[in-house]
N, C-alpha and C positions, 0 to 999 in steps of 0.2 A: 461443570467447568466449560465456557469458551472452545470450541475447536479451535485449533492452531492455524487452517486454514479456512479459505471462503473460496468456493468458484466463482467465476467471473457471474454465472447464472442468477448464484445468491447475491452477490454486490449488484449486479443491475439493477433487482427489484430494491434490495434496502437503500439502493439512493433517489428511488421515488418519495419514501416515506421522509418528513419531518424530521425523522431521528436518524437522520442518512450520518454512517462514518466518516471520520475524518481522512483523506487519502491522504496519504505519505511516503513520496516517491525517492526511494533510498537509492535511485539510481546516479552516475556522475550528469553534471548537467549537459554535457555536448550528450547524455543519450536524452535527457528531458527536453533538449530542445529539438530535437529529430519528431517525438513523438509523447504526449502525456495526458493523461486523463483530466478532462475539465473541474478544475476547483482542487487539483493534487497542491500540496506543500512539498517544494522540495528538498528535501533534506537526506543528503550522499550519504553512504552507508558509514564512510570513516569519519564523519560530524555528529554522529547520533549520540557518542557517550557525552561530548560539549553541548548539547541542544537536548538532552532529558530534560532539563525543567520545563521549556517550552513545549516541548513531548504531553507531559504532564495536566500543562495547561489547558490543551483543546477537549473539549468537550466533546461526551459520547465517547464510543468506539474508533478505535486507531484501523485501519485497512492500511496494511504498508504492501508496496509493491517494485517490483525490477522487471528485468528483460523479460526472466524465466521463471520466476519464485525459487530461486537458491538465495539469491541474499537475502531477499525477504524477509524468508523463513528462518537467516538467522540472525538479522536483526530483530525480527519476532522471538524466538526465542532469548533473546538477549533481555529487550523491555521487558517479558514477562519475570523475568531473573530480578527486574527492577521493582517488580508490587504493579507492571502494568497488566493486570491478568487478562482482559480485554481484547488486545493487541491481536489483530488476525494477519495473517500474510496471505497476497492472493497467487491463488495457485494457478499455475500456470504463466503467469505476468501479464505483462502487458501484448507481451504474443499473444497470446491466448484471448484478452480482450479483443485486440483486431482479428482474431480468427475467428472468434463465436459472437461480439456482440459488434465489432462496427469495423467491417470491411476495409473502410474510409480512411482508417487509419494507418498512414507510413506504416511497414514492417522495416526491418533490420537485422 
């Protein structure tokens, strides 16, 4: 089985590869536009059960992410309830991006 989450560590290197995850930023957009991960899909936590099928659609592995990995992880858990068993949520969010992999990046 899929863990439920991914460190920032592990998503770094799997978006070098080919088969890099889909990111899906379940945060509201005044926070996507502060700060977000290059090639994210936005999509706000309370639009996720109207935008399953497009969910569905993306190909490969889901990485969804927030500020902090709380909603993430339950919006992850939510997909996987859906047959998405794939779905990872990243731990620690997008804080934790700007802390451990790019400085560079607005915090909040």
């Amino acid at each position: 089985m899929t863990p439920l989450e991914i460190s920032v560590r592990e998503l770094e290197e799997s978006l070098k590869h080919a088969a890099a995850p889909c990111l899906i930023d379940c945060r509201e957009p005044w926070e996507n536009e502060h700060a977000c991960l290059p090639g994210s899909t936005s999509v706000p936590m309370n639009d996720t059960p109207s935008r399953l099928e497009e969910l569905r659609q993306m190909e490969g592995h889901l990485v969804v992410y927030c500020h902090h990995g709380i909603r993430s992880r339950q919006v992850v858990e939510w997909l996987r309830a859906q047959g998405l068993a794939k779905a990872r949520s990243l731990a620690g969010g997008i804080d934790a991006w700007s802390l451990e992999i790019d400085p560079d990046m607005p915090r909040y």
